[in-house]
N, C-alpha and C positions, 0 to 999 in steps of 0.2 A: 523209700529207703534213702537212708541219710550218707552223703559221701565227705569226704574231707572238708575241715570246717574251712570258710573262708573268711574270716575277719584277719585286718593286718597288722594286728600289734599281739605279740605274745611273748612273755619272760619266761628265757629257758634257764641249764646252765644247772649251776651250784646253788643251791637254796640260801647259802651263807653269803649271798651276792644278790638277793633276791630284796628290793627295797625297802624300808622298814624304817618309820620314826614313831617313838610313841605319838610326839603329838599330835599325829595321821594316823594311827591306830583305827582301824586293820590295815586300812588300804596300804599298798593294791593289794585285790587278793585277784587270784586267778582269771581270766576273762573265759577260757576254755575246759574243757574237762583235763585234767592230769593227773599221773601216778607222782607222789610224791617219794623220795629216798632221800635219807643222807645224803647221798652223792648226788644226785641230779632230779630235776623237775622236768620229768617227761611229758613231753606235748602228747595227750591222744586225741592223734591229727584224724583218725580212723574209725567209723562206725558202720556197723552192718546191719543191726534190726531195722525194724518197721513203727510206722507210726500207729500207733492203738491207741484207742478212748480207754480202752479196760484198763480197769485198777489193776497196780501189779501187786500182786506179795507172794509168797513164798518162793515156791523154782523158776516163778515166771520172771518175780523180779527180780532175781539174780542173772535170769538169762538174758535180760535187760541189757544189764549194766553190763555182762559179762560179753557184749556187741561192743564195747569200747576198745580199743587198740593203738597198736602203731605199724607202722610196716613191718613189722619184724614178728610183731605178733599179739592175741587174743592180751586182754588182761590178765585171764587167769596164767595163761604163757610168762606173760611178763614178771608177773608175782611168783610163779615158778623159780626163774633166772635168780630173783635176789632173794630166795630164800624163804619166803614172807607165805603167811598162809592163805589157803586161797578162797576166792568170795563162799564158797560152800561154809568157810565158818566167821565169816562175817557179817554183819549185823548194819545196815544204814543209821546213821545220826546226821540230826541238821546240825552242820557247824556255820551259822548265822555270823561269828563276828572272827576274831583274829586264828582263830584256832583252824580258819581255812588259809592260815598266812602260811607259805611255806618258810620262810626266816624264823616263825614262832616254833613251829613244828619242829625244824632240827635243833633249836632252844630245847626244847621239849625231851630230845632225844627219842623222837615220834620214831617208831619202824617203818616200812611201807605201807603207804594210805592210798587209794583213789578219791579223788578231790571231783567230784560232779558237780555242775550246774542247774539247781533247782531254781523254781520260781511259784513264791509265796502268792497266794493269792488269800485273801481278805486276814491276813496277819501283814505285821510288818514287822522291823527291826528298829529297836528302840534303845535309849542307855540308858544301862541298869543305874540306880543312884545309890552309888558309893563308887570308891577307888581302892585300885590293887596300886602298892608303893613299891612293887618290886625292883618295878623299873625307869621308874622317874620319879621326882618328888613336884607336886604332891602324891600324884599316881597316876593310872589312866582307867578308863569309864569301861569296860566290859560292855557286851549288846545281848540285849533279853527281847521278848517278844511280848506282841501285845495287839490286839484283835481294831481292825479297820475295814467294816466291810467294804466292797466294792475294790478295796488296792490290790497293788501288785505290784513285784520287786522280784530281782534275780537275789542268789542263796546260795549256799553249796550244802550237798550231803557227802560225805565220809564212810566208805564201807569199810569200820572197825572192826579189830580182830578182839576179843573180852579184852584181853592185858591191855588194850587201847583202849577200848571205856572206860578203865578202871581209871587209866592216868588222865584221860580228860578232864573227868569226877574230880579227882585227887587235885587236879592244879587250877581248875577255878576254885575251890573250895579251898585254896592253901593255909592249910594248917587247922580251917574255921570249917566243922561239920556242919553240912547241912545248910550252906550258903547258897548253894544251888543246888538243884533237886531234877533229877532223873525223872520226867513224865513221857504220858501220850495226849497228843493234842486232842482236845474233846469239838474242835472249829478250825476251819480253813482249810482249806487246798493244798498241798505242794505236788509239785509236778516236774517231770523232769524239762529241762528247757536248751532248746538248739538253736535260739538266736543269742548270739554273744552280744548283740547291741541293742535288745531289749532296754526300754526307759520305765522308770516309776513317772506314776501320777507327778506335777510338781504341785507345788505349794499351794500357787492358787487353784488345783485341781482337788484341793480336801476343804469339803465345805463341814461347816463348823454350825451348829442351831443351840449352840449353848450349852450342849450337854452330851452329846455327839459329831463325833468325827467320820465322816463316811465320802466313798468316790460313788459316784455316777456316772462316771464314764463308760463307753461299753468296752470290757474287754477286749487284750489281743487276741489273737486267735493262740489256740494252743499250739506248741510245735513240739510237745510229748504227751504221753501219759502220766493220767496222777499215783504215787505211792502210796498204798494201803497205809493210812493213820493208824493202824494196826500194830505194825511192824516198826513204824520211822520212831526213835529212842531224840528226844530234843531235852536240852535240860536248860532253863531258864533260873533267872535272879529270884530267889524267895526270903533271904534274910529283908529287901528294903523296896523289891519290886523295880519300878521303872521311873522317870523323873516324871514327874505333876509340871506342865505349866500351862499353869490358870485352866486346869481340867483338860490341856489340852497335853498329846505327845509331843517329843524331840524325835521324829523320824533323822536315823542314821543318813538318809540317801540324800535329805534335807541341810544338815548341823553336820560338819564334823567336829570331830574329837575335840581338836582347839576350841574352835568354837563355841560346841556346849559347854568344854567348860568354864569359857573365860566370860561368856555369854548368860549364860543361865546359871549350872550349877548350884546348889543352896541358895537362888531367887525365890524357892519354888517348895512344894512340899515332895512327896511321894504316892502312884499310886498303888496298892497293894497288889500283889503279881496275883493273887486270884480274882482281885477285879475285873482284870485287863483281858482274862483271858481262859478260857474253859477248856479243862480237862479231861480226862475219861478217870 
């Protein structure tokens, strides 16, 4: 049984106070599990389950996440207090890139979310190739997924309520149907994860034979259970897919935002988002 986390950096507070530049687009995002509001980014400093191999889905994986808290009380308690509906009609989504930013979220005019700590295992986070101009010119690079066996990265899942799917949908796709696409992963892992200083592979840990990208290293050890692929809603880049260079990825954990794009960006081609990555 898992007690109070202990890593010693965490941003609480006002989400409107919660650090944010495009050109660092996402980061920071979260280090810990928290309920996101309007008004404040609640630390859930507090868990009560246990550690299980079993895959979770339906009441179990609700009762999961439903072990998340704070002093004061269960999630589903907390979600009670503002109003907000409770995990019974909500639904897990990986939110892989900004849309785990609480600065974005009250943008957004997001309701209350719980913000979990997942960890990808043989996908990873990639930049989609194109740009949203909403909020800087030229724009900034959105993060899509793309299959690396052997990796592993930390991630966040979001237990949305539908009118929250829907706006997720609606504001990466802004205004352009069908620019990203609502699937279920047909490969990889995700798992819930309770070390907050979990590291990716680095650079020189992805060896490369020309045509393949893969880790060999041996895995961390798990420190959750994995999430029925079933159940978890991810929606990735399908108007242009992910950036190409020289066949290889731009890992997010690798390149940031600046970077790729002052770096790479249109160096490169694209690779199609059903190449990279398999469906159900």
């Amino acid at each position: 049984m898992y007690g109070p986390w202990t890593a010693t950096f965490m941003h609480e507070g006002s989400p409107r106070q919660w650090p944010y530049a495009s050109n660092n687009s996402p980061l920071p995002l979260p280090e810990h599990p928290v309920l996101f509001t309007k008004e404040a980014v609640l630390w859930l400093d507090q868990f009560t389950g246990a550690m299980t191999e079993n895959l979770l889905e339906g009441e179990a994986l609700k009762a999961y996440v439903g072990s998340y808290g704070t002093g004061d009380g269960t999630l589903d308690e907390l979600l009670e207090q503002v109003g907000a509906p409770p995990l019974s009609e909500r639904r897990p989504i990986l939110l892989q890139g900004e849309l785990a930013n609480p600065y974005r979220l009250q943008e957004m005019n997001m309701g209350p979310l719980p913000l979990i700590p997942v960890r990808l295992e043989g996908i990873c986070r990639t930049w989609a190739d194109g740009l949203d101009p909403r909020d800087a010119y030229p724009g900034i690079h959105h993060v899509t997924l793309a299959r690396t066996p052997g990796w592993w990265e930390t991630s966040h899942v979001g237990m949305a309520s539908k009118d929250q799917l829907k706006r997720i949908r609606e504001w990466l796709d802004n205004g352009v149907r069908s620019t990203w696409r609502p699937v279920k992963l047909g490969e990889g892992t995700v798992r819930f994860e309770h070390n907050p200083t979990l590291q990716p592979p680095s650079t020189l840990d992805v060896e490369w034979d020309g045509t393949t990208e893969r880790v060999s290293l041996p895995m961390p050890e798990p420190t959750g259970p994995p999430l029925s692929l079933d159940e978890l809603l991810v929606v990735v880049h399908t108007r242009q897919g992910c950036y190409n260079h020289r066949g290889r990825l731009s890992r997010c954990v690798h390149m940031h935002q600046r970077a790729f794009h002052e770096g790479l960006f249109r160096k490169g081609s694209s690779h199609r988002w059903d190449d990279i990555l398999t469906l159900r």
